[in-house]
N, C-alpha and C positions, 0 to 999 in steps of 0.2 A: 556494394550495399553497406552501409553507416549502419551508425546504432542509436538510439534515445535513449538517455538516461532521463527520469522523472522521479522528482521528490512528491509522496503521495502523501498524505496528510487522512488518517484514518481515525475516525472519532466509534472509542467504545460506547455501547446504548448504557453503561455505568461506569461509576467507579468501581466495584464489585468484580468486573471482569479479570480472570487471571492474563494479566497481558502476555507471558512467555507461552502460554497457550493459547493466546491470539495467534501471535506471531508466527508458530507454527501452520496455524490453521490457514495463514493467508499466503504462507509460502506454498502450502498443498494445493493451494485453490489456482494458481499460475496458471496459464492458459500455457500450450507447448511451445517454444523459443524465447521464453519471458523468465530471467532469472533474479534474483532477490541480492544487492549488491549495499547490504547493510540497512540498520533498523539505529533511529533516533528517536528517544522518548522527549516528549515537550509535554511540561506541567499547566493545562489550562486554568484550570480553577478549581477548589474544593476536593479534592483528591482525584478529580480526574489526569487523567494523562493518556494524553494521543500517540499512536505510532506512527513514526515517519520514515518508511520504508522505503530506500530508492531502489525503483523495479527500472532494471535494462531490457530495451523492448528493440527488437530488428525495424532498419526506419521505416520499411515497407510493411508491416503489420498495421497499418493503420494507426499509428500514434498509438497511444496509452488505453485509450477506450475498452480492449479489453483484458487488461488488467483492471482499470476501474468497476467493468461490471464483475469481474467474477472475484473482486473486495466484499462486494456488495454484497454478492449471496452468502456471505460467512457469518453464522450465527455469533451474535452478538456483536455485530457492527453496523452501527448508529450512521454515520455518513463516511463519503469518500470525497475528497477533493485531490485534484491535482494543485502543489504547490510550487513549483518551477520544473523546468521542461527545457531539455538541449540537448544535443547531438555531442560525438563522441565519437 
């Protein structure tokens, strides 16, 4: 059994949010064999700035989808996108 690594692309609902308390919050949120393999900050515009967390997911989990959902449900997060996606 392989692994996924995916670059996830998380947009704060502001600029306002504390992001190190983001980050915490979306490492807590991991679904179980899903671990957090480092966090890049990208400046979009106006004081926002996105997290870009590459989550390592087992290949037979179903691809990324749920780590994508349980992003999702973390207060104060605006969207999720997956941005590149490969094995390892």
């Amino acid at each position: 059994m392989g692994k996924v690594a995916a670059k996830i692309k998380v947009m704060p609902e502001s600029p306002d949010i504390d992001l190190d308390d983001l980050q915490e919050r979306l490492e807590a949120s991991l679904p179980e064999g899903a671990k957090i393999n480092g966090f890049e900050r990208d400046e979009v515009a106006f004081g926002l700035v996105a997290l870009l967390p590459t989550v390592i997911v087992p290949d037979d989990a179903g691809g990324t989808e749920a780590a994508e959902e349980s992003f999702s449900g973390v207060d104060g997060v605006e969207s999720v996108s997956v941005e590149n996606v490969g094995r390892i």
